[in-house]
C-alpha positions as CSV (number, residue, x, y, z in Angstrom):
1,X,0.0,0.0,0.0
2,X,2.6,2.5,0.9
3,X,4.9,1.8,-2.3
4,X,1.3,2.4,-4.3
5,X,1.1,5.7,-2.7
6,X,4.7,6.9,-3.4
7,X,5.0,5.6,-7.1
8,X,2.1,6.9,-8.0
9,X,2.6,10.7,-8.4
10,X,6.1,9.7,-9.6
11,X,4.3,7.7,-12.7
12,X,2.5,10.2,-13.2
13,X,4.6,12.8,-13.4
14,X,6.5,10.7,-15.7
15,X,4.2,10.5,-18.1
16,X,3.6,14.2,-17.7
17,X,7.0,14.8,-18.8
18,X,7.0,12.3,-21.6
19,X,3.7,13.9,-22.9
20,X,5.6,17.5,-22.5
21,X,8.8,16.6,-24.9
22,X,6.5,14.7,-27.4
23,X,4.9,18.8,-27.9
24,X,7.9,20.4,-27.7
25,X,9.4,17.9,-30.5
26,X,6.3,18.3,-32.7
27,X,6.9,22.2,-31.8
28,X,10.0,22.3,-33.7
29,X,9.5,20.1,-36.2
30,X,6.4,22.3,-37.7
31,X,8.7,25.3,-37.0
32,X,11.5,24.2,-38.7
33,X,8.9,23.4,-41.5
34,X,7.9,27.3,-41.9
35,X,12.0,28.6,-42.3
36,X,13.1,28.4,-45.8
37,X,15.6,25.5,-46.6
38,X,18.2,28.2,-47.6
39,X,18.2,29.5,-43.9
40,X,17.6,26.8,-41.8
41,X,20.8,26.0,-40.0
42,X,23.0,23.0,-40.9
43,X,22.7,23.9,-44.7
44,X,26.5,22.9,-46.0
45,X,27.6,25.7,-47.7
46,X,31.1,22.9,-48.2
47,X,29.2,20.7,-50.9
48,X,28.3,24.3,-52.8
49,X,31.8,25.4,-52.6
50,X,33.1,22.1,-53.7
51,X,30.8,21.4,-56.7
52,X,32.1,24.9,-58.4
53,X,35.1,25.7,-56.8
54,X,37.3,22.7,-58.4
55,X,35.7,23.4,-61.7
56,X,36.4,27.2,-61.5
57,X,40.0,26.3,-61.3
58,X,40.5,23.8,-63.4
59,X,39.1,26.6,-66.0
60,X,41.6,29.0,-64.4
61,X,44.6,27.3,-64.8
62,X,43.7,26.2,-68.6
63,X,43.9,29.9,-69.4
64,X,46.8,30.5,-67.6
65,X,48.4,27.2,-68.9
66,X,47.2,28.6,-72.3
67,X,48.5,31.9,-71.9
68,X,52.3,31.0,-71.0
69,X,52.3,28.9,-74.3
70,X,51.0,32.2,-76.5
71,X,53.6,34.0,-74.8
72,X,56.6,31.0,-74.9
73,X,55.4,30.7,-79.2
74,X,55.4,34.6,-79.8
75,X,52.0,34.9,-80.4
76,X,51.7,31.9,-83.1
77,X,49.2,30.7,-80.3
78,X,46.6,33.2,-79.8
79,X,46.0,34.6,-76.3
80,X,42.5,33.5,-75.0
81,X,41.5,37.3,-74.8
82,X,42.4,37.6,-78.6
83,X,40.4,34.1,-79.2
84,X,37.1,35.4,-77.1
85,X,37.0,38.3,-79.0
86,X,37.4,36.2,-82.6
87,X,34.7,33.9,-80.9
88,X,32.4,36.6,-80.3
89,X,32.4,37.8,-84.1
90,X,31.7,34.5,-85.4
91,X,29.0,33.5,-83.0
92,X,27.5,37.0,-83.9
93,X,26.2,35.5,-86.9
94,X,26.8,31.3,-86.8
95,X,24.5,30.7,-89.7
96,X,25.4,32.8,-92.7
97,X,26.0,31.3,-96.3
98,X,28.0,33.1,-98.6
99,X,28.7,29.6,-100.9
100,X,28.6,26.4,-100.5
101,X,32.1,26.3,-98.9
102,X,31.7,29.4,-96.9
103,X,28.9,29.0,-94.0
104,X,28.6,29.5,-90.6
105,X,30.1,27.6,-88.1
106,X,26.4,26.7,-87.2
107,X,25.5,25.0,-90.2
108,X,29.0,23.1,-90.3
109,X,28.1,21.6,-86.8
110,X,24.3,20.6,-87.9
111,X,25.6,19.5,-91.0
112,X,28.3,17.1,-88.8
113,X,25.4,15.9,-86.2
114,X,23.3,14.7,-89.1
115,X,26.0,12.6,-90.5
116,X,26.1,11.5,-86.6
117,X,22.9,10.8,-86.5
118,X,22.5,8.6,-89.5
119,X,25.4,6.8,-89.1
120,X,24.6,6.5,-85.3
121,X,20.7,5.5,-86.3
122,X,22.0,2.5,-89.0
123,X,24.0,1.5,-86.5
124,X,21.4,0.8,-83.7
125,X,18.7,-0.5,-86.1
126,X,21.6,-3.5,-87.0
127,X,23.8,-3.6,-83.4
128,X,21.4,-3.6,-81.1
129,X,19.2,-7.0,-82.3
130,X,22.3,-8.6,-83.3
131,X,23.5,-8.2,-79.6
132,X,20.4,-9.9,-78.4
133,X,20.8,-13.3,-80.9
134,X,24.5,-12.8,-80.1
135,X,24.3,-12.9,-76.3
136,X,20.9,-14.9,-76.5
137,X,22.3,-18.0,-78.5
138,X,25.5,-19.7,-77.9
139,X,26.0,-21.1,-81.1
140,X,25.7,-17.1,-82.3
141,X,28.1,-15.8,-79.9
142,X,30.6,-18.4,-80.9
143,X,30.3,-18.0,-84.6
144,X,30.2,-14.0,-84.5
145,X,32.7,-13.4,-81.6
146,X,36.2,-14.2,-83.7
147,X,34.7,-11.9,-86.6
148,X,34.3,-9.2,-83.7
149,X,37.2,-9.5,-81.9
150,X,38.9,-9.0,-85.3
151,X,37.5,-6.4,-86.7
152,X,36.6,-3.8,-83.3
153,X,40.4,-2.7,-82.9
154,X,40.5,-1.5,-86.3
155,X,40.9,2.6,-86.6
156,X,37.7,3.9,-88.3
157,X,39.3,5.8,-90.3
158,X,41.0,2.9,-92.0
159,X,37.2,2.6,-93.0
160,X,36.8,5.6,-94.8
161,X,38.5,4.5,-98.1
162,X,36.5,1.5,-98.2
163,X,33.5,3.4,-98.2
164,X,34.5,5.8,-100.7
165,X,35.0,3.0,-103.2
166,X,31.6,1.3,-102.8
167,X,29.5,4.5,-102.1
168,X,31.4,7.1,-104.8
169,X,30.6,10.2,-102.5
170,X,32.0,11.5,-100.0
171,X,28.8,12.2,-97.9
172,X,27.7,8.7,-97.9
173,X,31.3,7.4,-97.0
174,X,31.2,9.7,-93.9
175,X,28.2,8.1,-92.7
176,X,29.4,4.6,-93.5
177,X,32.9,5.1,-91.3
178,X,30.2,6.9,-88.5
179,X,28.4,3.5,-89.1
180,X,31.3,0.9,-88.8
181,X,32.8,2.5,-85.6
182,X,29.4,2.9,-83.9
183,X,27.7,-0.3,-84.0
184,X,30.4,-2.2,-82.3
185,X,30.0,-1.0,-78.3
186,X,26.4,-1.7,-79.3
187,X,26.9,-5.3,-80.0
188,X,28.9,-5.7,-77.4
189,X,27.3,-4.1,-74.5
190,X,24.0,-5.6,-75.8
191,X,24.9,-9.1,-75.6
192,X,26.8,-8.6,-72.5
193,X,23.6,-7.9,-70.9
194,X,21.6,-10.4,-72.5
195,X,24.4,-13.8,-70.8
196,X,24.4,-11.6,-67.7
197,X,20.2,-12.0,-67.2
198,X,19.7,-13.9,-64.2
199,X,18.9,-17.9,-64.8
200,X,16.2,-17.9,-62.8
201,X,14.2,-15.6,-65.3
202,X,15.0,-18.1,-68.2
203,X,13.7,-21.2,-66.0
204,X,10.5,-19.5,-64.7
205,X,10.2,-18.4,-68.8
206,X,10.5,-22.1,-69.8
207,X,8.5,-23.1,-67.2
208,X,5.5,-20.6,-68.2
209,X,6.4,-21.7,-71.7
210,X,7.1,-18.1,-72.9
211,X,7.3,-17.5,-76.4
212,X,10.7,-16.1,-77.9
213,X,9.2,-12.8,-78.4
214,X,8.0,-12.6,-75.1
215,X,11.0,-13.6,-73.4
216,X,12.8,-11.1,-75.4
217,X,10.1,-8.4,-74.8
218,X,9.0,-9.1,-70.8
219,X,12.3,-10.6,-69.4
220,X,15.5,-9.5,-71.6
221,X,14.8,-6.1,-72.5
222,X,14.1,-4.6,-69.2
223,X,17.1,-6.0,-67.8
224,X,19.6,-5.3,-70.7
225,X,18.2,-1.6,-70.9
226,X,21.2,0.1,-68.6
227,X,24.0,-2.6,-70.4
228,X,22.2,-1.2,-74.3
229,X,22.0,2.5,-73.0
230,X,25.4,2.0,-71.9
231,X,26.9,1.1,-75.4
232,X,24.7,3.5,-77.0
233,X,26.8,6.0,-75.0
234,X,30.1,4.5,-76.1
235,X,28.9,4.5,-79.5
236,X,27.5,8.1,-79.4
237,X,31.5,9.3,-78.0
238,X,32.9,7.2,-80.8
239,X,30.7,8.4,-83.8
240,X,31.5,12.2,-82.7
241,X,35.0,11.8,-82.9
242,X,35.7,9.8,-85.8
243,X,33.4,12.5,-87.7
244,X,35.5,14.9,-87.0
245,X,38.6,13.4,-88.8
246,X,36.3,12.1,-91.1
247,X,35.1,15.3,-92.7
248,X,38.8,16.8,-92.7
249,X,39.6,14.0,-95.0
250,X,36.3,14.2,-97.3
251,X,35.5,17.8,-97.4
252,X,32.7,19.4,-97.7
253,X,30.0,20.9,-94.8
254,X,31.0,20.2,-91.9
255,X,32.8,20.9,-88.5
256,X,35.8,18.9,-89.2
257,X,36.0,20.1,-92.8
258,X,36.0,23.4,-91.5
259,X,39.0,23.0,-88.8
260,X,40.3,21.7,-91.8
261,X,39.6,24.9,-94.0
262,X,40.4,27.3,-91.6
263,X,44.1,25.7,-91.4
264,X,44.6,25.9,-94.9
265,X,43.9,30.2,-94.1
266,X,46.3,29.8,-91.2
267,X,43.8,31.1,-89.1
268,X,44.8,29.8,-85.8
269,X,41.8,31.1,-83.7
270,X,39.7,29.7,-85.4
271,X,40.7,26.4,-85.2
272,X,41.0,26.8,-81.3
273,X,37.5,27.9,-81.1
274,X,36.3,25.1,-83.2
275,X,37.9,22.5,-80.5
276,X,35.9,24.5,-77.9
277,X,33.1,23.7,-80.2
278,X,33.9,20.0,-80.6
279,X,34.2,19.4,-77.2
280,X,31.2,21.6,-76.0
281,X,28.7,19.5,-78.1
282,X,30.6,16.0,-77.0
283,X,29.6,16.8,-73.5
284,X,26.2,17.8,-74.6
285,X,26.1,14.4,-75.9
286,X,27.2,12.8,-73.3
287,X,25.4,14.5,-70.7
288,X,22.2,13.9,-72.0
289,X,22.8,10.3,-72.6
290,X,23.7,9.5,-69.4
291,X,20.6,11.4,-67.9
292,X,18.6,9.0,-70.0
293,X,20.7,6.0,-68.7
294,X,20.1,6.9,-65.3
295,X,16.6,7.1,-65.5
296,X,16.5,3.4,-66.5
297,X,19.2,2.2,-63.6
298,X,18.6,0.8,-60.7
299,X,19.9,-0.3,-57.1
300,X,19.3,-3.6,-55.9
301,X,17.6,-3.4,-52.1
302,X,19.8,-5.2,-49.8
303,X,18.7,-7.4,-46.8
């Protein structure tokens, strides 16, 4: 009876308390909800500095780098201020025609990203199913992997006179060299992800007696999407480099072809501005392509 008495008011006031902190918790919580996520404290200003910082200075110490070189060659390299200026003019007006070997550095870059594009498109239409029979049938991989092996490390460019010959354009051998080097990491990466499907799809899919197009459709293609995507990336990198060299060797519209033409002028700027170019849309390329790969990835939950 008397311990009753004396843990009573001790329980209660107990629960008093605990009843008091669960408000004051809530309290905050909704108050912290009302600041702005910009001034609520703990925000880490050191992810912000690090994400531009770095970047700022790599930058920094190209134009420095870049700047000691103009002065070591006596101005045979053009200063970046000199080169910024030249850019200016010609981005002023990108998509002028005076001839059909005087345009705009605009229509030069469209002119390379539809040779891209075709070559890239051929490509996928062949690579891409011929990875899934390739990775899907053994007797496939083993006939087609020496012919791959043997032909991948070859330079594209190596390519380009075979194409000339059968095609008789120039245009049409572009696209053909954009072609060959492209449809490669395709096959590859696509067939890659079709032998690394797990075995426990294929036996429930034999078990369910799936039909070929089925399995390819509700089992292999959903999980070879990131290892395709992935390829198509490589292939995407590939085509825009080889186009360049391509088109210095061909002629005619386009970016490469006009590095190529504005060396023959000797003018120097130029050319620098047109690997700013060249690298500018690679990254556009690539960044976009790996937005669209990452919206298809995903992370296995672990136990």
């Amino acid at each position: 009876m008397v311990s009753s008495v004396f843990h009573s008011p001790l329980a209660t006031r107990a629960k008093d308390v605990a009843i008091l902190q669960d408000e004051a918790t809530g309290a905050v919580k909704a108050l912290q909800a009302t600041i702005p996520a910009e001034t609520q404290p703990g925000y880490d200003w050191n992810d912000l500095l690090m994400a531009f910082l770095p970047p700022v200075l790599g930058l920094l110490l190209l134009v420095l780098i870049w700047s000691m070189v103009s002065m070591a060659t006596a101005g045979s390299i053009p200063t970046p201020i000199d080169t910024a200026k030249q850019a200016i003019d010609i981005f002023s007006d990108p998509f002028y025609r005076k001839g059909p070997n005087d345009q705009g550095v605009g229509w030069n870059v469209l002119a390379s990203l539809q040779r891209v594009a075709l070559g890239f498109g051929l490509a996928a239409v062949v690579g891409i199913p011929a990875g899934f029979v390739i990775g899907r049938f053994e007797f496939m991989s083993r006939m087609f992997n020496p012919l791959i092996s043997l032909m991948r490390p070859v330079s594209p460019l190596a390519w380009l006179p075979i194409g000339l010959l059968v095609f008789k354009g120039a245009h049409p051998a572009a696209i053909w060299t954009i072609f060959i080097c492209s449809i490669w990491p395709m096959i590859i990466n696509t067939a890659v992800g079709v032998q690394r499907v797990p075995q426990d799809y294929m036996n429930v899919a034999r078990v369910l007696n799936l039909s070929e197009w089925k399995i390819v459709t509700k089992i292999l293609f959903p999980s070879v999407l990131p290892y395709m995507l992935t390829g198509v990336r490589l292939a995407v990198g590939t085509a825009w480099l080889v186009i360049v060299a391509a088109e210095m060797l061909t002629g005619g519209v386009g970016i490469g072809f006009w590095v190529w033409d504005e060396w023959n002028n000797l003018n120097v700027k130029n050319i620098i501005i047109a690997i700013f170019i060249i690298g500018i849309v690679g990254l556009m390329l690539e960044y976009a392509l790996i937005k669209i790969a990452s919206a298809f990835t995903y992370e296995e939950v672990k136990s």
